[in-house]
C-alpha positions as CSV (number, residue, x, y, z in Angstrom):
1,X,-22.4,-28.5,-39.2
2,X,-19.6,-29.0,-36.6
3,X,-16.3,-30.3,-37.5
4,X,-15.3,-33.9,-36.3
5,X,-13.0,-36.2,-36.3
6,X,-13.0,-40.3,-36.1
7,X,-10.5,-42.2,-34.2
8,X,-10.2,-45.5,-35.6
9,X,-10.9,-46.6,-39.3
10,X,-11.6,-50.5,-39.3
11,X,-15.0,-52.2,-39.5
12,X,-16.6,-50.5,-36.9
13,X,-15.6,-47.9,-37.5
14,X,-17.0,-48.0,-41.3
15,X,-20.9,-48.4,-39.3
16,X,-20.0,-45.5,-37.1
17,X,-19.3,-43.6,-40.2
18,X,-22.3,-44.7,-41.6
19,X,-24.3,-43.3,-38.5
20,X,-23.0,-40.0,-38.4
21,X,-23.6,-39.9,-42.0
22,X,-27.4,-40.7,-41.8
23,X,-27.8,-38.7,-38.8
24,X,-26.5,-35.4,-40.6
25,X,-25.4,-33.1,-37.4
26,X,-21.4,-33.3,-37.9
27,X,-19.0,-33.5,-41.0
28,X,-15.9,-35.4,-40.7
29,X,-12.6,-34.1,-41.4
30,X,-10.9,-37.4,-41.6
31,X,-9.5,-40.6,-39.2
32,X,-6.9,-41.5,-36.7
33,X,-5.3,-44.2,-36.5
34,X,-2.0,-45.4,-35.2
35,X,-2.0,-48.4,-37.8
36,X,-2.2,-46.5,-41.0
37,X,-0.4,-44.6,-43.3
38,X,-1.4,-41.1,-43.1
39,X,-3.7,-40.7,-46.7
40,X,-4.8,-44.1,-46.2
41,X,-8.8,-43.9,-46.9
42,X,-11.9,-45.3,-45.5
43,X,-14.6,-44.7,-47.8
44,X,-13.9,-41.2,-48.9
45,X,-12.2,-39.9,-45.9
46,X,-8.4,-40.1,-45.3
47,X,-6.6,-40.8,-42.4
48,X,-4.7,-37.4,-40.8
49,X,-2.4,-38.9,-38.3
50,X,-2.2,-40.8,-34.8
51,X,-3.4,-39.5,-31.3
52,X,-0.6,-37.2,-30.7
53,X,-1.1,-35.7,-33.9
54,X,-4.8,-34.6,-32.9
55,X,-3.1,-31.3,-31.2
56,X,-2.3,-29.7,-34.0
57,X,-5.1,-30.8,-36.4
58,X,-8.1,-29.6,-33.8
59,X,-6.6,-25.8,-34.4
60,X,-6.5,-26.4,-38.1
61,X,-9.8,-27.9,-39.0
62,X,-11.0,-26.2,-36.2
63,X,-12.3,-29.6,-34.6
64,X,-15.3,-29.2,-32.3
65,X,-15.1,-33.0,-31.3
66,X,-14.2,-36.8,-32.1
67,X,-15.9,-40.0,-31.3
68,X,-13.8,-43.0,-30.8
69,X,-14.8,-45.5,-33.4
70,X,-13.1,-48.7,-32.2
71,X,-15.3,-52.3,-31.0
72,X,-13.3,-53.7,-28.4
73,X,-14.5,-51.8,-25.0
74,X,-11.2,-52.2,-23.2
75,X,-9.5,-50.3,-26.1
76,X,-11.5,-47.8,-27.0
77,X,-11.0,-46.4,-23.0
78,X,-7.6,-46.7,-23.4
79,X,-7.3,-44.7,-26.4
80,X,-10.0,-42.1,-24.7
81,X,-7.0,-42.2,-21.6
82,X,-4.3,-40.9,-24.3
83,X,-6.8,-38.2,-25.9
84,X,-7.2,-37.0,-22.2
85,X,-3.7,-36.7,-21.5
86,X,-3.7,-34.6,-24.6
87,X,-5.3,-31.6,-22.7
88,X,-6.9,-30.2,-25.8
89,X,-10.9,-28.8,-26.2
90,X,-12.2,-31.7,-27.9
91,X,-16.0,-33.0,-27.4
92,X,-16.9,-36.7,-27.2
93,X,-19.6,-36.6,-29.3
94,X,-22.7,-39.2,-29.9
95,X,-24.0,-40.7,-33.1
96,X,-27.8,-41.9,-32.9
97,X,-29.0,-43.4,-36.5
98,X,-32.4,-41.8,-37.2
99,X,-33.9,-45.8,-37.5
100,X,-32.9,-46.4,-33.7
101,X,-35.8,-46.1,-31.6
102,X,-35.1,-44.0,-28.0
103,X,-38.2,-44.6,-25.4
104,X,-39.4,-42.1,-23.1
105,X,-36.8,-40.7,-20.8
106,X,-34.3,-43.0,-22.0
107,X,-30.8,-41.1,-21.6
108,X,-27.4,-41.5,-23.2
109,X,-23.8,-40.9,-22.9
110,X,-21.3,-39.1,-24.4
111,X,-19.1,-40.8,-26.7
112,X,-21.8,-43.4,-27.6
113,X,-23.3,-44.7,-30.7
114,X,-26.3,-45.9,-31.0
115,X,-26.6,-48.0,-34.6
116,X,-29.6,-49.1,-37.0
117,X,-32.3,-50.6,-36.2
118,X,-31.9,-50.8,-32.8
119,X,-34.0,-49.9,-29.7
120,X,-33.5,-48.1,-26.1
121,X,-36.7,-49.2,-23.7
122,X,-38.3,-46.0,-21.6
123,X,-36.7,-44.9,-19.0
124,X,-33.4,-46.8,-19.9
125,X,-29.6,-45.3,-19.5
126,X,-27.0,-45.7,-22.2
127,X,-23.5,-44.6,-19.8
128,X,-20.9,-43.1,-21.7
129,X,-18.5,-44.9,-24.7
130,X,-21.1,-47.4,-25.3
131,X,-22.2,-49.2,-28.4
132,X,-25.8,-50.5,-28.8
133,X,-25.1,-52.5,-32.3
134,X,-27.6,-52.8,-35.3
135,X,-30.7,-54.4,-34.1
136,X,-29.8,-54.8,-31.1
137,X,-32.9,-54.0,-28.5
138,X,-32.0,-53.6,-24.5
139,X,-35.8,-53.2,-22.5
140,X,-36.6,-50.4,-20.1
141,X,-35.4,-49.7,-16.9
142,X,-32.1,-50.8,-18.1
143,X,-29.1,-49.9,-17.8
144,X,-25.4,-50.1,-19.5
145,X,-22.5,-49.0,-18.0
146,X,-18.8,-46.7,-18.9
147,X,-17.3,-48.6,-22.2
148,X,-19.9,-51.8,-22.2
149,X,-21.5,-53.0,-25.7
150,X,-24.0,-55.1,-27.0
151,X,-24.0,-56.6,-30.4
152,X,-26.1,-57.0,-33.6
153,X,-29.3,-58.8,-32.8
154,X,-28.7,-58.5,-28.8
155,X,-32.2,-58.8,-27.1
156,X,-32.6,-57.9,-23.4
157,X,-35.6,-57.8,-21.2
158,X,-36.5,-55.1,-18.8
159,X,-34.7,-54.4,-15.6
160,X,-31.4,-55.3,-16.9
161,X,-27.7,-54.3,-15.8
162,X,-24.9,-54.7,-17.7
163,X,-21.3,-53.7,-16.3
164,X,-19.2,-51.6,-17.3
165,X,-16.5,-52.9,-20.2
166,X,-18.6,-55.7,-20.3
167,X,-19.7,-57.1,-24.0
168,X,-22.9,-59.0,-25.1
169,X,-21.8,-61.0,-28.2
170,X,-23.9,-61.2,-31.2
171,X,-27.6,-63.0,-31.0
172,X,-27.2,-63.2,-27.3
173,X,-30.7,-62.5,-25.0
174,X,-31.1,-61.8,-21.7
175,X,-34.3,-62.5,-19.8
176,X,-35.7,-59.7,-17.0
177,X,-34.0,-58.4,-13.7
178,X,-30.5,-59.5,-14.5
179,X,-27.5,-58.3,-14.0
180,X,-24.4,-59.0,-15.4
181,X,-20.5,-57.7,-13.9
182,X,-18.3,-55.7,-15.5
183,X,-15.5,-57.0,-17.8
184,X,-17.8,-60.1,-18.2
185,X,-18.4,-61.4,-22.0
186,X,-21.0,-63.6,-22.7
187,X,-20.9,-65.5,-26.2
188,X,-22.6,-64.9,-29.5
189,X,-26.2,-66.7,-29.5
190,X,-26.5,-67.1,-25.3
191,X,-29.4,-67.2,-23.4
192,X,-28.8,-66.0,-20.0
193,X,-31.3,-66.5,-17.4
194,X,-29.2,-66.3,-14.4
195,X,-26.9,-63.4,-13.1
196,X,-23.2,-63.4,-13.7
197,X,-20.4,-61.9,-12.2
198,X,-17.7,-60.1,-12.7
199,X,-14.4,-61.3,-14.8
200,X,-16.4,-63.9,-16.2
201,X,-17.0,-65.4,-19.8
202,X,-20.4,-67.3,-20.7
203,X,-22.2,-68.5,-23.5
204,X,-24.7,-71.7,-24.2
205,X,-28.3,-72.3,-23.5
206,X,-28.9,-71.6,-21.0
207,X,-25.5,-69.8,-20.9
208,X,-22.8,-71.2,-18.2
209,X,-19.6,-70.7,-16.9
210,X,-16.7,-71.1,-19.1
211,X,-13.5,-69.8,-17.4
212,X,-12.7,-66.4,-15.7
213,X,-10.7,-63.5,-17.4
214,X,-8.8,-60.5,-17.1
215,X,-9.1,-57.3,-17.3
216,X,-8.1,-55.9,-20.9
217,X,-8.5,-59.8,-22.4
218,X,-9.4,-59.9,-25.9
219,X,-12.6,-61.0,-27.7
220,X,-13.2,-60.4,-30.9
């Protein structure tokens, strides 16, 4: 198996873990993480360093890739930005558990994981630095964009769009043909029946507009 390394080590990260794990194609050297101690350990794995420290330790663990193991979706591209600048040969890799359930010409990007339980409808695409969360289901013809998420339990009809950094919060569901902007949250348990725009937060039954936000806000 391929050498790997994951950047991040926090809750999600723990899941992500888990996934690569079960799906058996890589083995993990260790973590990064810029708010550890280096030896610090997740499960049995240790951290090795920060971003900039990745230079050297792809040459001596002979790293064929990473995947970047942290929840928040404006984050996780901005830590993707600083490996970049990095200029080394690392892979974005993909995790898929082996429960998940990936229809007929669904396809999926690099960088993605794609966790328990959950379901990709025919014919679907999963852009790149995406999470689809455990049990989480999005319908076919669908489509997520660069750095969006959905969370655990997320249902979605067919024909939906979601934007890219946008996140769909835990329990949320999303009837047919809608389309919701990027960087656009909607809240844990929502049903959404309308389309939203960008910049926007929503949640309730039927969801509604809260307030507007910007770009990099946080949410969990």
């Amino acid at each position: 198996m391929k050498n790997i390394i994951v950047i991040g080590s926090g809750g999600h990260a723990k899941v992500v873990i888990d996934t690569i794990e079960k799906e058996k194609k890589y083995n993990i050297i260790g973590l990064i993480d810029t708010c550890k101690s280096k030896g610090d350990k997740v499960f049995n794995y240790s951290v090795l360093g920060e971003e900039k420290d990745l230079i050297n330790l792809t040459e001596q663990y002979n790293i064929y890739g990473c995947i970047i193991a942290i929840g928040d979706n404006w984050m996780r591209s901005i830590v993707k930005s600083k490996i970049d600048k990095l200029e080394i040969p690392l892979k974005y890799i993909t995790t898929i558990h082996p429960s998940a359930v990936i229809g007929k010409e669904a396809t999926i990007g690099n960088g993605t994981v794609i966790m328990a339980n959950s379901t990709i409808g025919s014919n679907t695409t999963i852009d790149s630095f995406c999470i689809v969360n455990t049990n989480a289901s999005i319908d076919h013809d669908s489509n997520m964009s660069l750095f969006s998420s959905i969370a655990p339990g997320v249902t979605t009809g067919g024909n939906v769009s979601i934007g890219e950094y946008s996140a769909i919060s835990i329990g949320a569901s999303i009837i047919h043909n809608i389309t919701i902007g990027k960087h656009t949250i909607v809240g844990a348990g929502s049903l959404v029946v309308n389309d939203i725009k960008d910049f926007i937060v929503e949640y309730g039954t039927p969801s509604k507009f809260i307030r507007k936000r910007e770009k990099g806000d946080k949410y969990l």
